[in-house]
Each structure stands twice: as C-alpha cells, then as structure tokens.
N, C-alpha and C positions, 0 to 999 in steps of 0.2 A: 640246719647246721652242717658244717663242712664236715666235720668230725663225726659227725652220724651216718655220712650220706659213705665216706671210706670205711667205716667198718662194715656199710652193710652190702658193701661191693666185696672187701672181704669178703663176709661169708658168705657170698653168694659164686664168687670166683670154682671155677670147676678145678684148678690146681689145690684151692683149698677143702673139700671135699675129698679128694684124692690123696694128697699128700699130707693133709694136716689132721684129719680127722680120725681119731682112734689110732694116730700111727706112736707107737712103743718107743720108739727111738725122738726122746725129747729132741735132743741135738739136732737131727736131722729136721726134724718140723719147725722149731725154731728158725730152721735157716731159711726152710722155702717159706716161712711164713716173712721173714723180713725180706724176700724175693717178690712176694707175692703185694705188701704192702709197698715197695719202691717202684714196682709194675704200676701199679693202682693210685701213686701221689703224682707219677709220670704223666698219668695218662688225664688225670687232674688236671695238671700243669695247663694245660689248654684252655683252660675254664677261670683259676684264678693262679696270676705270675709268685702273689706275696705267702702264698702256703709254699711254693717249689724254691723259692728265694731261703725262706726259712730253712725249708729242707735238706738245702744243702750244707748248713752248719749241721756237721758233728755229732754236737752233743744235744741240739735239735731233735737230729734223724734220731737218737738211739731215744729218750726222752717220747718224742712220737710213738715210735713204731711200740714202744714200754706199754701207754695209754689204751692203742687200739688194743694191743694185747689183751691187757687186761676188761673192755668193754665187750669184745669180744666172749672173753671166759667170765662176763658178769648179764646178761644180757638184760636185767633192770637197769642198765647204767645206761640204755640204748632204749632213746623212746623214736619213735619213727614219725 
C-alpha cells in the first residue's frame, strides 16, 4: 500500500528523528513534519503521477499529510 510505504519512509527519514522526535515545540515539529512529508510524496512522484496529481489539491495535501500523522502517532494503524 502506498500509504504504508510514506509513512514508513517518514519514520524512517533522519530529519524525522532529529527534528520531530521528542522535540517540545509542537508548532515547529508540525511544520518540519509536513516538510518532511511533501519531501517524501515528491520524491514518490517518480513512482506513481495520480498520488502527486492528487497532492497538489489543497485540501488533499492538508487531509493527507492529517492521515500520515496520525498512522504515524498510532503505529497498529501501520502494518508493514
């Protein structure tokens, strides 16, 4: 599943580690987290056009990047 395979690029990304992990400042991790997730749908994009198509609606992106969030902060939501 596509949506399995970005979150576990997420967590595996070394920006995520570094800047998302334990860091106190929600806001700030928030932001490199949705940096880290538009890195990672980009770098996708090569693989399949109709996720990066999608992506670039709006209310898509914010909706997406919501999801991985949360699979992310649930990891039985994440089977491998």
């Amino acid at each position: 599943m596509k949506l399995t395979a970005i979150v576990n690029a997420v967590k595996q990304d070394n920006d995520y580690v570094t800047l998302i992990v334990g860091n106190p400042d929600k806001q700030a991790a928030e932001e490199a987290l949705d940096k880290i997730i538009d890195r990672i749908v980009c770098r996708q994009r090569q693989k399949d056009m109709s996720l990066y198509k999608e992506y670039m609606n709006e209310d898509f992106k914010i909706n997406f990047r919501s999801l991985v969030t949360r699979m992310i902060e649930t990891p039985s939501l994440v089977t491998r």
